[in-house]
N, C-alpha and C positions, 0 to 999 in steps of 0.2 A: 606367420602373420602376413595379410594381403598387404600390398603397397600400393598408393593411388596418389595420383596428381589433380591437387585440387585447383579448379582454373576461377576467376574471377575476379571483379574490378568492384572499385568504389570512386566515384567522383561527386562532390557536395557543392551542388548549386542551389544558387537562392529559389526558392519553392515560387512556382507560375511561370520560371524561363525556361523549361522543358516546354520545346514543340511537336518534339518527336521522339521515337524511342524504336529503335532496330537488334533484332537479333545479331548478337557475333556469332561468326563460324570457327572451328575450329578445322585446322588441318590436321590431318593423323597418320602417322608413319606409313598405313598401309595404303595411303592415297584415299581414301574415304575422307569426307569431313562429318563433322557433326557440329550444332547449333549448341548455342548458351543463350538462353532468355534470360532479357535484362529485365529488370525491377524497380521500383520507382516506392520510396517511401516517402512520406509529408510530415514535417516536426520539427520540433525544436532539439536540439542536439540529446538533450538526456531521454526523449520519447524517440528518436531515432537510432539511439544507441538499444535502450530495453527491445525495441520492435527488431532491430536486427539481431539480435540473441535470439530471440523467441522464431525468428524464421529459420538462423541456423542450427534453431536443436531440432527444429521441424523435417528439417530439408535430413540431417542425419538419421532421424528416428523412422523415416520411412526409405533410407537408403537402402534394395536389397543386395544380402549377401554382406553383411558384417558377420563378420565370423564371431561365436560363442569368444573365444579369446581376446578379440579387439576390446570389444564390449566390457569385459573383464579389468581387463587393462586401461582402455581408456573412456569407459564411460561413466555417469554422473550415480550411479545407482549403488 
């Protein structure tokens, strides 16, 4: 079974004090880095909780390279 390090953050501020919004970089062993696009959702706690469900089966379902076994194992089907 593949193993993977899932990276990301969550911080809840009040909706309108966002001024800005920057990609994170990642650093990676081989001295390359790569980015993480931040995200910005708008709601009230139980609409921001269903919208982020619904982006992270999003963001999985078009992950490639889950292997037939993961899927198996840990998916909703």
């Amino acid at each position: 079974m593949s193993r993977y390090t899932l990276v990301y953050g969550l911080r809840l501020v009040r909706e309108g004090s966002v001024t800005g919004l920057e990609d994170a970089t990642l650093k990676l062993a081989d001295g390359s880095t790569g980015g993480v696009t931040l995200h910005t959702i708008d709601g009230t706690i139980p609409q921001l909780r269903r919208t982020l469900d619904r982006s992270l089966d999003a963001f999985f379902d078009l992950l490639p390279g889950a292997e037939a076994d993961d899927m198996e194992a840990f998916g909703d089907d």
